[in-house]
N, C-alpha and C positions, 0 to 999 in steps of 0.2 A: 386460737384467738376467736371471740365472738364478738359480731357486732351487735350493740344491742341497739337500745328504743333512739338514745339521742343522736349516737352517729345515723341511723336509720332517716329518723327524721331531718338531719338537717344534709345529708346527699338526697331524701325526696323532693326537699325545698329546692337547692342547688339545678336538680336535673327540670323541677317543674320552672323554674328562673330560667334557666337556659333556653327551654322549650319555647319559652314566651317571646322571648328576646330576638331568636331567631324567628319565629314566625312575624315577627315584627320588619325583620331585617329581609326577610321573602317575600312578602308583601310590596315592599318601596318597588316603583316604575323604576325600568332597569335604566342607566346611563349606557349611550350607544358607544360613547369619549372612553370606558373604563371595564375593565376586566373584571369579572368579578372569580376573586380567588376564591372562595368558600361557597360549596354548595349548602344554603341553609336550609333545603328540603332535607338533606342527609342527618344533618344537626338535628334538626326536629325529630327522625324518625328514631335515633340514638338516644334523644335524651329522655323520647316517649317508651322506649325500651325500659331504660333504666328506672324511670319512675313505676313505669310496672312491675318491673322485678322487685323495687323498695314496698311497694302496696302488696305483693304477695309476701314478702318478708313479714310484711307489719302483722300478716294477719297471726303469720305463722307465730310470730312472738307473743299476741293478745291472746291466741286460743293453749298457750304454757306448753305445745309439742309438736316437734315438728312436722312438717307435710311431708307426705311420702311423695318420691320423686312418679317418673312414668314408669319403671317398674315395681314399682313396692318396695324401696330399700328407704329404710331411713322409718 
């Protein structure tokens, strides 16, 4: 199975929406009354992963071959 340009593009949208969301949701002055289950520093640094993997993906499909890994396979 290969992922191509569309599913590509819309997990980079997804993970960049997420990214934002949480940064937004990190940002708010903390309630002293309430717990907070989710760490959204983590969220952020996850969804900035994936977006980067999807922008090396993208490149890898625009240039028609793929990138070689860190040792030269592929």
């Amino acid at each position: 199975m290969e992922l191509s340009l569309i599913p590509t593009l819309a997990i980079l949208g997804g993970a960049l929406a997420l990214f934002a969301f949480a940064r937004r949701r990190a940002r708010l002055p903390a309630d002293p009354f309430r717990i907070r289950m989710i760490d959204y520093t983590f969220v952020q640094y996850g969804a900035a992963i994936v977006a980067l993997l999807m922008i090396v993906h993208l490149v890898g499909l625009w240039s028609g071959r793929p990138l070689p890994g860190r040792f030269g396979f592929g």
